[in-house]
N, C-alpha and C positions, 0 to 999 in steps of 0.2 A: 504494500500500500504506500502510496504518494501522500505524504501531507502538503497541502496544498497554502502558498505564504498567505499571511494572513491582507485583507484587503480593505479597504475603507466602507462603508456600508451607509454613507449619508446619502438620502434621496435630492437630487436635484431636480426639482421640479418643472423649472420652464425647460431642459433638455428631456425631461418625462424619464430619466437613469438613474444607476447609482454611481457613484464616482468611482469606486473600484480600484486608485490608486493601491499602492502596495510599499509604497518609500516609509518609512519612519513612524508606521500605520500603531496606534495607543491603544487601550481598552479604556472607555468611558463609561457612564451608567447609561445613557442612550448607545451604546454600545461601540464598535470597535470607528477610529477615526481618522484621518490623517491631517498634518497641521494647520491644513488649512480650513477642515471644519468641526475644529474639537468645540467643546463648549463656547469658551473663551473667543475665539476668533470668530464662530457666530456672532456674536456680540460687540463684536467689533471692542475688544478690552484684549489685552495683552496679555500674554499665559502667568500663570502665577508661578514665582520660583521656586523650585522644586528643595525641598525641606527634609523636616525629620519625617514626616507622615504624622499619622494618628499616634494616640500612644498606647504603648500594649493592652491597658487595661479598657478600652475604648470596645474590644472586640469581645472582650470574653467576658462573658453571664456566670453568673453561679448556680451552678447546677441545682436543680430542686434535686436530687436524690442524696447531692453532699450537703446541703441545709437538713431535710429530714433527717441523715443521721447525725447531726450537731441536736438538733430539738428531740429527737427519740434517747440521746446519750446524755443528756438535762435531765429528759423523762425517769430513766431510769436511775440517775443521780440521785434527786428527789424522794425514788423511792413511789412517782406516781404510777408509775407502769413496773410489772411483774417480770422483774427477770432472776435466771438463775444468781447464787449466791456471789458467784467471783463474776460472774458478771457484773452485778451491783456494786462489787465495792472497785473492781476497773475505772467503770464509770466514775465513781466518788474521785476517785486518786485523780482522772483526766480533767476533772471540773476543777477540783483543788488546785491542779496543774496552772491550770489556765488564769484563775482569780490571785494568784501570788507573782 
């Protein structure tokens, strides 16, 4: 299989095409571009200079299944919810842990 370069994908309207370029061709969120019709140059505004990016924490969620077991290991701290013996006192020692 051939992969095929990647290509500009902005419709040009009064030609009724796509521009199809393949030079210097970006990924944008309206999708793939070349420089001359990225967001920016639409707009007739100047590209913006290219930087640190986002920052790590920007991307990444907290998982709901690592919160539940943070609130179920509370739970069992507590002593609200039934768990075996050295279960409960693990829990105890990791909460202690945490509060010192």
């Amino acid at each position: 299989m051939t992969e095929t370069p990647p290509e500009c994908t902005h419709w040009i309207g009064a030609d009724r095409r796509y521009c199809r370029a393949r030079d210097a061709v970006r990924r944008y969120l309206p999708g793939l571009r070349c420089p001359a019709h990225t967001p920016s140059a639409l707009r007739g505004r100047p590209e913006p200079p290219p930087g640190p990016g986002w920052p790590t924490g920007a991307w990444t969620t907290p998982s709901p299944q690592s919160a539940s077991a943070l609130f179920d290991q509370r739970a069992v701290a507590s002593g609200k919810r039934r768990a075996a013996a050295h279960t409960y006192r693990a829990a105890q020692q990791a909460v202690r842990g945490r509060k010192s």
